[in-house]
C-alpha positions as CSV (number, residue, x, y, z in Angstrom):
1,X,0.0,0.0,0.0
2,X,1.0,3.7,-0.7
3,X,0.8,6.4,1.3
4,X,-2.5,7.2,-0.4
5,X,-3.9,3.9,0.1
6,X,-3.8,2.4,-3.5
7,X,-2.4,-1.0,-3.6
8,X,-1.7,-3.0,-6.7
9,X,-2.8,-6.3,-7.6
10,X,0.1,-8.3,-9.5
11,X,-0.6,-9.4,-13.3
12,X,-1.1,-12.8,-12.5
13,X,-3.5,-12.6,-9.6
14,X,-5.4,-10.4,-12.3
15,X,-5.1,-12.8,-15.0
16,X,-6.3,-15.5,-12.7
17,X,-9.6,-13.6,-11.7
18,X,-10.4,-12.0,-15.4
19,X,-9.6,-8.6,-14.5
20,X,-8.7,-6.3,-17.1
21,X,-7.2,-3.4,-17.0
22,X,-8.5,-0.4,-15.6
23,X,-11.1,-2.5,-14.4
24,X,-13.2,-1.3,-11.4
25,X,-12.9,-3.6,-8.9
26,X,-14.7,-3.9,-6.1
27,X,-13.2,-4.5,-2.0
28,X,-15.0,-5.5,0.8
29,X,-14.1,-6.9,4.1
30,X,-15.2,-10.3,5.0
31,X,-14.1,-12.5,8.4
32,X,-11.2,-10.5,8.8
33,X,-9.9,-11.1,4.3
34,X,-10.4,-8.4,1.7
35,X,-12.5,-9.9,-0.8
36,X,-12.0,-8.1,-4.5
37,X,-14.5,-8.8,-7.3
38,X,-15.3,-6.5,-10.7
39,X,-18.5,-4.7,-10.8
40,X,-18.9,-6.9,-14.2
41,X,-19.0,-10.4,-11.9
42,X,-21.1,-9.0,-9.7
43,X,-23.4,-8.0,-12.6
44,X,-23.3,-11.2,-14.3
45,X,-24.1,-12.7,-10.5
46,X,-27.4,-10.4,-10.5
47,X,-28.2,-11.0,-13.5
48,X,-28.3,-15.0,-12.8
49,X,-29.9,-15.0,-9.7
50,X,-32.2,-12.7,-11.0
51,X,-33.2,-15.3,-13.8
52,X,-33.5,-17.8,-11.7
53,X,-36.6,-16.1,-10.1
54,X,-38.1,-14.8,-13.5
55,X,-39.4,-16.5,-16.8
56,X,-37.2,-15.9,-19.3
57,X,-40.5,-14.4,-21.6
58,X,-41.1,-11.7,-19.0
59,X,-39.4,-8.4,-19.0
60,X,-38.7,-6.5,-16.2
61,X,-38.7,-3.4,-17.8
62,X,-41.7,-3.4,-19.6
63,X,-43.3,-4.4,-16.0
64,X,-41.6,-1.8,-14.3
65,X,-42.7,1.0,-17.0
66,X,-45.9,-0.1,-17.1
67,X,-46.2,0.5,-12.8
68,X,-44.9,3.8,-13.3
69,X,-47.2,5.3,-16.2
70,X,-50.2,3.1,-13.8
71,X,-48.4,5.4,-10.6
72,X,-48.5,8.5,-13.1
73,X,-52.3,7.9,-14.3
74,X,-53.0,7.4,-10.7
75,X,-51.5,10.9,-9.4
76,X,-52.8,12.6,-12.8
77,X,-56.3,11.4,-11.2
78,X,-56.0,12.6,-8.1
79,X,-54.9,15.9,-8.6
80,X,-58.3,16.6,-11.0
């Protein structure tokens, strides 16, 4: 570590976990270890456990777009 705090992780830990470079990565203490994942693994996690949990011919956007324009028609109404 540096006197600002940055550390670096060697080339071969990096190869070893797919991180590319200039990757952000992300640190979090665990049972006294620094865990460090990429914000693209932990994407790719989400996304998984996600689909898991969700039919693959359902889309979470179009549900979530369609409760807001139905939050919007609803305020719309009761402001008349």
């Amino acid at each position: 570590m540096d006197k600002k705090g940055r550390g670096v992780i060697p080339a071969s830990f990096r190869r070893a976990l797919g991180v590319k470079s200039s990757e952000v990565v992300v640190l979090r203490p665990e049972n006294d270890e620094l865990r460090i994942d990429t914000v693209r693994h932990r994407l790719v996690r989400a996304q998984k456990s996600v689909g898991e949990h969700v039919a693959p011919t359902v889309s979470l956007v179009d549900e979530r777009i369609a409760e807001r324009r139905e939050d919007a028609r609803r305020e719309s109404d009761r402001h008349r």
